[in-house]
BAMAR-26787 format. One record per residue (C-alpha): x, y, z; residue number from 1. Coordinates in nm, 3 decimals, decimal comma. Layout:
N
px; py; pz; num
X; Y; Z; NUM
...
END
This chain:
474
px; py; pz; num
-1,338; -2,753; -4,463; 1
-1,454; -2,496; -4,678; 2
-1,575; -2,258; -4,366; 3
-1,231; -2,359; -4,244; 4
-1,102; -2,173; -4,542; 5
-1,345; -1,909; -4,579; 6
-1,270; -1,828; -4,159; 7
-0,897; -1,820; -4,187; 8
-0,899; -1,616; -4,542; 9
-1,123; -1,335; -4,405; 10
-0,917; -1,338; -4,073; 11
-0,574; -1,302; -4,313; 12
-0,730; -1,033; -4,530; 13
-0,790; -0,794; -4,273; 14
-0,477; -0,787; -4,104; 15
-0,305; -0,775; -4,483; 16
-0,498; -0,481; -4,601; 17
-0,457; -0,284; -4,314; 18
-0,077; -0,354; -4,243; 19
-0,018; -0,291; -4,607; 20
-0,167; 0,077; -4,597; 21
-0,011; 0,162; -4,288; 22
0,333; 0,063; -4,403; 23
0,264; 0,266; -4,690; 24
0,153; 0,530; -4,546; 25
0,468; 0,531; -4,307; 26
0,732; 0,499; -4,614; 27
0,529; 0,798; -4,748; 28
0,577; 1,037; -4,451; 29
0,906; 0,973; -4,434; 30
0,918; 1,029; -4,821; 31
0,735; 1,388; -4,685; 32
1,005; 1,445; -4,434; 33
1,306; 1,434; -4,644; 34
1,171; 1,650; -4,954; 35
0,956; 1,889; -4,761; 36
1,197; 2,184; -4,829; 37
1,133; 2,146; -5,249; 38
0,780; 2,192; -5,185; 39
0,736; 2,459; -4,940; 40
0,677; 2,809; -5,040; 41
0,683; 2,723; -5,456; 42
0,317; 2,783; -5,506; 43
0,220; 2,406; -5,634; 44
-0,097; 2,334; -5,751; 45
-0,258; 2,108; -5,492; 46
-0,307; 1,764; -5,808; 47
0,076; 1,794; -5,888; 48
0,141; 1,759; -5,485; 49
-0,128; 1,447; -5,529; 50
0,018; 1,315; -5,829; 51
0,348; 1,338; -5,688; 52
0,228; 1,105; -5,368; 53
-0,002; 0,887; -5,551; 54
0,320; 0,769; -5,793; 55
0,577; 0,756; -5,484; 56
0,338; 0,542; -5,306; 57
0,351; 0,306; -5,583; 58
0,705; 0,269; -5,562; 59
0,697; 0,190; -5,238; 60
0,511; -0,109; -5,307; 61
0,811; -0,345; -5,330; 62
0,880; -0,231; -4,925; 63
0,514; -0,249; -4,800; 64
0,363; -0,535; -4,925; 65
0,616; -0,828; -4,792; 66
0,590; -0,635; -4,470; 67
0,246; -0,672; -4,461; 68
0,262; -1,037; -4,550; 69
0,469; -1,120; -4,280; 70
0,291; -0,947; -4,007; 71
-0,052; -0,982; -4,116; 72
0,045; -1,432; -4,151; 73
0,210; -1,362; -3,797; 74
-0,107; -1,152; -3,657; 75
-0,344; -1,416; -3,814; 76
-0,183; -1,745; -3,677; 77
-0,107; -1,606; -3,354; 78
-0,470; -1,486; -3,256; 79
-0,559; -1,862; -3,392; 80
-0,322; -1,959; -3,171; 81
-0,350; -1,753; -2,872; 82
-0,741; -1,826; -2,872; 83
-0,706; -2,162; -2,909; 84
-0,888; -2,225; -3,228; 85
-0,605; -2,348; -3,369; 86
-0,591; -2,598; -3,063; 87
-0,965; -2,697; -3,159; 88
-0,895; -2,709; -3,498; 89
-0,652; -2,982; -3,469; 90
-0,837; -3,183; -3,201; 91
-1,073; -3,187; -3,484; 92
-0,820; -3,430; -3,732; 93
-0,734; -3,099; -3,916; 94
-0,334; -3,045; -3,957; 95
-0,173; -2,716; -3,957; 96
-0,068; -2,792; -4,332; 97
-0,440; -2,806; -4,443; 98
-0,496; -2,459; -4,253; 99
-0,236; -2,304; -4,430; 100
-0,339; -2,456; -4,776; 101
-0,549; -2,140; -4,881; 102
-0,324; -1,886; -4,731; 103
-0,045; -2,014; -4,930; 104
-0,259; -2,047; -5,263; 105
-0,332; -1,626; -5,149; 106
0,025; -1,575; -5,119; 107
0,078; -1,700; -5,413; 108
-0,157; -1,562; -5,658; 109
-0,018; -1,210; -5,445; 110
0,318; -1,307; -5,550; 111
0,189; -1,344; -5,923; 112
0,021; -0,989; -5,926; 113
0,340; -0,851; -5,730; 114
0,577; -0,990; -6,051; 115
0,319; -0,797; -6,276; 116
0,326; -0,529; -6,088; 117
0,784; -0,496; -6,113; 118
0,749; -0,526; -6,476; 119
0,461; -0,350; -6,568; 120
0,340; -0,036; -6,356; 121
0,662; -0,059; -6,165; 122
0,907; 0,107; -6,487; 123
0,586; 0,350; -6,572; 124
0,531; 0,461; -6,130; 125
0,915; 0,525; -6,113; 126
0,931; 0,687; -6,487; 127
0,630; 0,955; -6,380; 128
0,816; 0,961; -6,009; 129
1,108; 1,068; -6,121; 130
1,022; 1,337; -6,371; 131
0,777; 1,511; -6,153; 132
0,979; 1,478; -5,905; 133
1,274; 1,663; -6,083; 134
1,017; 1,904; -6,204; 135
0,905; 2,039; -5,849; 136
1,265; 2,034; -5,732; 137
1,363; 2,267; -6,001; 138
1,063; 2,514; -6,006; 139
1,151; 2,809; -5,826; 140
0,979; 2,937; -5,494; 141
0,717; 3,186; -5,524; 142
0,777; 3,575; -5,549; 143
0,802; 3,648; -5,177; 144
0,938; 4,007; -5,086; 145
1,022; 4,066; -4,725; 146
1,076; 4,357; -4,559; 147
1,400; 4,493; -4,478; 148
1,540; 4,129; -4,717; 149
1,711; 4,219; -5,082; 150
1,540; 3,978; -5,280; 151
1,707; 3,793; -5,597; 152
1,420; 3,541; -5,751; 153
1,375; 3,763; -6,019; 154
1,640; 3,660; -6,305; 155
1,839; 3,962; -6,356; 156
1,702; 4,185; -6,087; 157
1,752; 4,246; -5,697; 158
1,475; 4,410; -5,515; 159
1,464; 4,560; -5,168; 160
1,133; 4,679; -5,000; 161
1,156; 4,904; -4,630; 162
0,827; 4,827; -4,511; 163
0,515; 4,666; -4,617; 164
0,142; 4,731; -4,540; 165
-0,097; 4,458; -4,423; 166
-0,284; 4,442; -4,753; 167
0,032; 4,319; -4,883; 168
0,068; 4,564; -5,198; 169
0,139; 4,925; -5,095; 170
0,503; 4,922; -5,034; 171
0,753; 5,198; -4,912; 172
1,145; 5,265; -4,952; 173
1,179; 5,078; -5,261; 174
1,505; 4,988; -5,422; 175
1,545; 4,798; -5,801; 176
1,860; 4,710; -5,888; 177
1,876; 4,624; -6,309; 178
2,178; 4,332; -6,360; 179
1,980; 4,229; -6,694; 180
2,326; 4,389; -6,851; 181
2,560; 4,212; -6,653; 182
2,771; 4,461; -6,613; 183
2,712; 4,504; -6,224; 184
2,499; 4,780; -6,007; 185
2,504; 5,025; -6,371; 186
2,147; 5,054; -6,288; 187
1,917; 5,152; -6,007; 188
1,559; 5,273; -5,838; 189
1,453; 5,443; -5,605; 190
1,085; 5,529; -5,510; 191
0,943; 5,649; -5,160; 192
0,639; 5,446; -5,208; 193
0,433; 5,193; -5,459; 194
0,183; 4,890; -5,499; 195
0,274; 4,545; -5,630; 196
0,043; 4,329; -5,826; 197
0,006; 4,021; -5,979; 198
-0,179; 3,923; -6,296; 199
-0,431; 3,714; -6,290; 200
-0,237; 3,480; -6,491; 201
0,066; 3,470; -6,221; 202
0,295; 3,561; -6,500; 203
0,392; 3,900; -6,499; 204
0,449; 4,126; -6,170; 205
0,365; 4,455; -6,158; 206
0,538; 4,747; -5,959; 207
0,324; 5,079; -5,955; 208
0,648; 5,388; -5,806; 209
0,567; 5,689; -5,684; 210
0,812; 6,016; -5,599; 211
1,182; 5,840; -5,711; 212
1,497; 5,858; -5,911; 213
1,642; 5,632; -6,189; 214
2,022; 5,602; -6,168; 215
2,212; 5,478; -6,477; 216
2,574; 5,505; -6,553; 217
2,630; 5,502; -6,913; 218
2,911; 5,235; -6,962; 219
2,838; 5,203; -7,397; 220
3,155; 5,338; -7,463; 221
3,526; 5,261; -7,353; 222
3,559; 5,612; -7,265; 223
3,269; 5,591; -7,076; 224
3,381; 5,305; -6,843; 225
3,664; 5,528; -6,755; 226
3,478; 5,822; -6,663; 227
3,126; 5,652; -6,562; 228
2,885; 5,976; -6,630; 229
2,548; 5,922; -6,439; 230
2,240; 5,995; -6,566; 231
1,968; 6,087; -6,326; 232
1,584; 6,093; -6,433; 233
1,337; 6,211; -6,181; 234
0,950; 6,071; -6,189; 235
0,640; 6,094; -6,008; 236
0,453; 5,781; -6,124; 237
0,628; 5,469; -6,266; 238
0,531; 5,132; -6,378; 239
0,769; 4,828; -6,411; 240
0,703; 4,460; -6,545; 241
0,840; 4,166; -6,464; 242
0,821; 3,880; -6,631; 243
0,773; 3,520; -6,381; 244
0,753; 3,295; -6,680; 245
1,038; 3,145; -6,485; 246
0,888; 3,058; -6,167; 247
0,558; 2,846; -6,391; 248
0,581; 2,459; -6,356; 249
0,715; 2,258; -6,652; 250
0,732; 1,942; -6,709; 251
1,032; 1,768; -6,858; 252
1,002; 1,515; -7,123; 253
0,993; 1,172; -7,013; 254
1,187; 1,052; -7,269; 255
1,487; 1,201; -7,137; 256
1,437; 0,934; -6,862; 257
1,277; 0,616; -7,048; 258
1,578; 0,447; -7,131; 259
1,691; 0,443; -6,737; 260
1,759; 0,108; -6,597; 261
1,444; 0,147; -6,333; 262
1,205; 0,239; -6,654; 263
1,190; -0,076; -6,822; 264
1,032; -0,418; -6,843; 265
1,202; -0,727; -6,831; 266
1,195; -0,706; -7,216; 267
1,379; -0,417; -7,254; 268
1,640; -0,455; -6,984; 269
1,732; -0,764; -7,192; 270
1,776; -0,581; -7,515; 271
1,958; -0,283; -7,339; 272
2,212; -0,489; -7,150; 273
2,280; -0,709; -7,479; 274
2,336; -0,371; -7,643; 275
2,550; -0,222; -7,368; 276
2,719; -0,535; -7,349; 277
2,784; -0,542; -7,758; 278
2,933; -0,221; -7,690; 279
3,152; -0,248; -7,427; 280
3,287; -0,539; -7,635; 281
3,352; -0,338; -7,948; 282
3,517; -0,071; -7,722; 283
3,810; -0,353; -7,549; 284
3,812; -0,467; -7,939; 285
3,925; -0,137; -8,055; 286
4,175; -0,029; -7,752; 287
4,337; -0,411; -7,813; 288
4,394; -0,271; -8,170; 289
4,510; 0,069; -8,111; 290
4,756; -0,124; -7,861; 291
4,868; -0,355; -8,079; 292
4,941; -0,060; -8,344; 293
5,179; 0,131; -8,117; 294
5,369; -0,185; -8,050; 295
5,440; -0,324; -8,404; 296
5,782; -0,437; -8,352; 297
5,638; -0,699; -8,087; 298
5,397; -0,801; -8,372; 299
5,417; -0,982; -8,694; 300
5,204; -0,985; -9,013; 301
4,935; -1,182; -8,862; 302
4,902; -0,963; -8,544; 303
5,038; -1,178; -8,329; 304
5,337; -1,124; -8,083; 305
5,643; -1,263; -8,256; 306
5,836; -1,517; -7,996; 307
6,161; -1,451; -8,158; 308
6,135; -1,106; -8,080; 309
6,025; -1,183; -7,700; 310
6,321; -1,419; -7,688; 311
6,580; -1,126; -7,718; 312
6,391; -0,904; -7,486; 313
6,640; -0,997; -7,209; 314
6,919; -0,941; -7,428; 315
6,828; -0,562; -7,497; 316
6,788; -0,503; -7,164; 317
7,160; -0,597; -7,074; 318
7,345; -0,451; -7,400; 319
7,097; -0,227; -7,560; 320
7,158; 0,114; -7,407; 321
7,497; 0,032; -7,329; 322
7,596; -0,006; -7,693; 323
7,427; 0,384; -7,772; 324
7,657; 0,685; -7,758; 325
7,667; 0,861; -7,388; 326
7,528; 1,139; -7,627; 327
7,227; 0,970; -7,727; 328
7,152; 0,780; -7,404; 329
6,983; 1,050; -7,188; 330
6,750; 1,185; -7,482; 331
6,656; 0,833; -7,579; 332
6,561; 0,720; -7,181; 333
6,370; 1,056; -7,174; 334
6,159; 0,943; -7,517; 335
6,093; 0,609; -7,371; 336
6,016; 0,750; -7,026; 337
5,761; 0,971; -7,205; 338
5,636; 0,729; -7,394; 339
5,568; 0,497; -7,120; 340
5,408; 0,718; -6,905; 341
5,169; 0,795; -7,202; 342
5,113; 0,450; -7,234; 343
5,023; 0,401; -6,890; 344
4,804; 0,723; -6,879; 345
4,594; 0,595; -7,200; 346
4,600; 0,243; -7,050; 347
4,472; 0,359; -6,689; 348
4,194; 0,572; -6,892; 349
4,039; 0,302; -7,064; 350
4,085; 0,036; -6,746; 351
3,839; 0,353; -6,581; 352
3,609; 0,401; -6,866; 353
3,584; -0,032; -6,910; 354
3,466; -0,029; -6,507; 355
3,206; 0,263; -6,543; 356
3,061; 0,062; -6,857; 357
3,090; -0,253; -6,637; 358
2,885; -0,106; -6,324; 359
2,621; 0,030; -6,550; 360
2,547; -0,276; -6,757; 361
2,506; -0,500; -6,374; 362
2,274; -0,191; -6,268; 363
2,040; -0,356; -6,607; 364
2,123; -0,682; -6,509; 365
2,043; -0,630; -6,129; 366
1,699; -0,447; -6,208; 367
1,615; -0,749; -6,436; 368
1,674; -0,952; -6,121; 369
1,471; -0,742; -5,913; 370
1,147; -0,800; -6,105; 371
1,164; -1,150; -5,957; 372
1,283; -1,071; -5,605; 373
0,950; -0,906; -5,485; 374
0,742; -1,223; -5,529; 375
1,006; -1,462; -5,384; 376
1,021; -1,244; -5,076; 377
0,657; -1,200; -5,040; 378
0,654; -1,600; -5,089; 379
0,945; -1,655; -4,807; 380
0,798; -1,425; -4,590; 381
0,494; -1,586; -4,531; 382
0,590; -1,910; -4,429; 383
0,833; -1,744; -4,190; 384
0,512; -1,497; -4,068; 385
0,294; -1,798; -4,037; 386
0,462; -2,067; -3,860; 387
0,594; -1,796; -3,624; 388
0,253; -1,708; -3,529; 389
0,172; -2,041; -3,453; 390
0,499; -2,110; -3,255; 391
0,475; -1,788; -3,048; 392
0,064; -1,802; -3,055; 393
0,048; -1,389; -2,955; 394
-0,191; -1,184; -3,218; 395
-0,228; -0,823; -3,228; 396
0,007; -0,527; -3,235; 397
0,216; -0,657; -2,958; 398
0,484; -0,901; -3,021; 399
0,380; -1,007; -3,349; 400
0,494; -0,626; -3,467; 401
0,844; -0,642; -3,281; 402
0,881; -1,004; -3,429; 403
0,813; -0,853; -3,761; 404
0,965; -0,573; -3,801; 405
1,285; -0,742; -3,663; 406
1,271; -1,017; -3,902; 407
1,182; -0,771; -4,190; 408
1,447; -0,518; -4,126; 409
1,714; -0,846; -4,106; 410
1,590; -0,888; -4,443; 411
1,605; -0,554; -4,605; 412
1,946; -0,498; -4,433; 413
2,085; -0,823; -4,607; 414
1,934; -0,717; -4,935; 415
2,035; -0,367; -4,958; 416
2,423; -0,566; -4,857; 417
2,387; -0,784; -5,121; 418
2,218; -0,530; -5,375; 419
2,531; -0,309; -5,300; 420
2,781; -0,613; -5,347; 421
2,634; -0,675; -5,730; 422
2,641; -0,283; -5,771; 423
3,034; -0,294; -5,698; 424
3,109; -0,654; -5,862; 425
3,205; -0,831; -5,527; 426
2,896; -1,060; -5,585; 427
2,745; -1,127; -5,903; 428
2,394; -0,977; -5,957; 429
2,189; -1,319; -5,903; 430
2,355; -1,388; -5,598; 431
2,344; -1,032; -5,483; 432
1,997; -1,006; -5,513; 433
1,901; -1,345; -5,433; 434
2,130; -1,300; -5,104; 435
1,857; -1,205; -4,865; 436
1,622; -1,497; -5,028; 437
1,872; -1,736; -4,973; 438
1,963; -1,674; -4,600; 439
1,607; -1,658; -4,507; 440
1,481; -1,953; -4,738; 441
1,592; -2,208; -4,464; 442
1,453; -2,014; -4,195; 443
1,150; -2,022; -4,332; 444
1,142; -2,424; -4,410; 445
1,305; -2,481; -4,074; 446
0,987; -2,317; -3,916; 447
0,743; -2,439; -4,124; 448
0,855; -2,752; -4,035; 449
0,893; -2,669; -3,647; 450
0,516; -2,563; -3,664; 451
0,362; -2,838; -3,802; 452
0,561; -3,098; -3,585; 453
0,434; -2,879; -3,263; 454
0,816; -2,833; -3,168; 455
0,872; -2,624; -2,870; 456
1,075; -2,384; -3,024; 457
0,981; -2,039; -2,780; 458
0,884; -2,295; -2,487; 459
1,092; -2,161; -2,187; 460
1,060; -2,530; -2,062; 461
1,167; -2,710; -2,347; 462
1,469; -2,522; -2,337; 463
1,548; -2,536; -1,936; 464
1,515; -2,861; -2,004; 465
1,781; -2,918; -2,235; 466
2,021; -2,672; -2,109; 467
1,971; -2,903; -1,738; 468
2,069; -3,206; -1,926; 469
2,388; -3,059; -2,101; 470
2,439; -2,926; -1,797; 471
2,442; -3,245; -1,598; 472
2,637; -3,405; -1,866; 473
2,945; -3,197; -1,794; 474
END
């Protein structure tokens, strides 16, 4: 038994690593595809680009790996099955439960390390994710003056360059416009030629002018902005600075992001929600009052509505405002009109606010259910992946990667349905997260059990067989 187990592990492990890395590596070019245009032409240093991938790839984990255990069970049992060794193997006395005995033992100890993984380096991954990925997405591109192009990277400036040479410095028909006033195009230079150079420390940029004018209309003065005197200057040789302390990288402080729902452990998510939740509570204990203040004729000394004064309520509404002068009538139906309205205004505010406070305490309590979710599904998956492989008995990339990937994408698509269910309150968040669990749960039992009773589920014969019998019943 124990090369039984040693042959089917090593033939699981293969397939499981190298499913797992491709799936990642697919979730991570598509990751390239949609940010591409926040990293091109910004200058990053080649370990921030690495450090960016190396921390999305880890929060793709929670995609790849039950992926990978589905296809790589499916790949393993149907090359058993499609060389007949699984055929030998249970000529031999050997049942399909003892052959899966170690793979689910794997699949479990994966599951453990996959629940470590959602509540440990999960909240840290998506934590340094997020912030470096705000910080590239806010760094501005890299000083690059075109020809012919006005140019506006350059806080409080507006260059335009005629021509350049190859060697990328000399430049010719310059024009600097000066906004750092902010009092519009006050300011302006003109050169025939110059060179443009960095420092070595990319954070100042130097412009060497030759043969121009300076332009400047004196606005200081009140009388001035009536009468807008230019002054012209004349020069041979100028040199400008500008400062691209702007365009470095900085990082933001992660604690701006910590307390996010995706940044914490199981732990924490507790204490948050019960916080949130206190809260929230406080908050409908306070409006009740403030309601309950503004109506004090409807309430008596213990805060309670007084009945008697409910009972009459019909009464007013008959004889009321017909016993008030025709005088009075119109300005006191305008008050209460008002008055109403207000009412309803404050009323519809806090309804608003109590939802928004609502929907962000299930977003804690539907990332606490989360941790949890990942090593169910990896569990569920298998012994949907395995008992499929030895029903259809294909291995390879063939049909045991359509198979897969049409199971797997069922499954996502009813989880990201039931995820945004919970999100909106429709379902609650266990049963919004558990959703996709729960449908494929007795999938997964009904095939087991299919498998190891060597039921003809995919048999074309088996089921022109019974189709010819309903048939002739009829």
């Amino acid at each position: 038994m124990k090369k039984i187990y040693s042959f089917v592990i090593k033939l699981y492990l293969g397939p499981l690593v190298m499913t797992f890395f491709i799936a990642l590596f697919i979730l991570l070019m598509q990751f390239l595809w949609k940010y591409i245009d926040d990293f091109v032409g910004k200058g990053l240093e080649w370990y921030i680009i690495a450090q960016l991938m190396f921390y999305a790839s880890a929060t793709f984990v929670p995609l790849a790996l039950p992926l990978a255990i589905l296809l790589s069970s499916l790949m393993t049992f149907g090359n058993l099955g499609e060389k007949y060794e699984l055929t030998a193997i249970k000529a031999a006395g050997i049942s399909l439960r003892t052959i899966m005995k170690p793979l689910i033992i794997m699949s479990i100890i994966i599951s453990g390390i996959a629940f470590y993984f959602s509540n440990n380096v999960m909240p840290y991954a998506n934590l340094k994710f997020k912030t470096l990925l705000f910080d590239v997405q806010s760094k501005k591109p890299a000083v690059n003056i075109q020809e012919g192009m006005y140019y506006d990277g350059i806080d409080g400036y507006i260059i335009k360059v005629g021509k350049k040479d190859r060697d990328g410095k000399t430049l010719h028909n310059i024009m600097i416009y000066d906004h750092t006033e902010r009092i519009g195009n006050s300011k302006l230079t003109i050169a025939k030629s110059g060179k443009m150079e960095l420092t070595s420390d990319n954070r100042f940029l130097f412009f060497t002018l030759y043969e121009g004018n300076n332009y400047n209309e004196d606005l200081s003065t009140y009388e001035n902005f009536l009468t807008r005197p230019m002054i012209r200057t004349s020069f041979k040789e100028e040199f400008r600075r500008f400062d691209l302390s702007a365009f470095a990288f900085s990082k933001t402080n992660e604690g701006l992001y910590k307390n996010h729902f995706q940044m914490l452990n199981l732990k924490q998510l507790t204490e948050t929600e019960d916080t949130l939740k206190i809260g929230l509570n406080a908050k409908k204990t306070e409006f009740y009052k403030n309601t309950i203040n503004k109506f004090q004729f409807m309430v008596n000394q213990n805060d309670t509505l007084d009945k008697s004064v409910l009972d009459t309520l019909p009464k007013l509404e008959n004889d009321f405002i017909s016993n008030i002068e025709i005088q009075r009538r119109n300005p006191i139906l305008e008050t209460a009109i008002q008055s109403a309205r207000g009412g309803k205004n404050e009323i519809d505010y806090w309804v608003i606010d109590f939802k928004d406070n609502e929907e962000y305490i299930r977003r804690y309590d539907i990332e606490w259910q989360r941790k949890f979710t990942l090593s169910i599904a990896c569990l569920i998956l298998f012994f949907i992946g395995a008992p499929l492989g030895t029903i259809i008995r294909k291995g390879g990339f063939g049909l045991p990667v359509v198979m897969s990937v049409l199971f797997f994408v069922i499954f996502h698509i009813i989880s990201m349905i039931g995820e945004k269910s919970a999100r909106e309150g429709v379902l609650d968040a266990f049963s919004g997260m558990w959703l996709s669990s729960m449908v494929f749960l007795p999938i997964g039992i009904i095939l087991t059990f299919k498998a190891t009773t060597d039921s003809p589920l995919f048999d074309s014969d088996a089921w022109a067989r019974i189709l010819k019998k309903l048939t002739w019943r009829k």
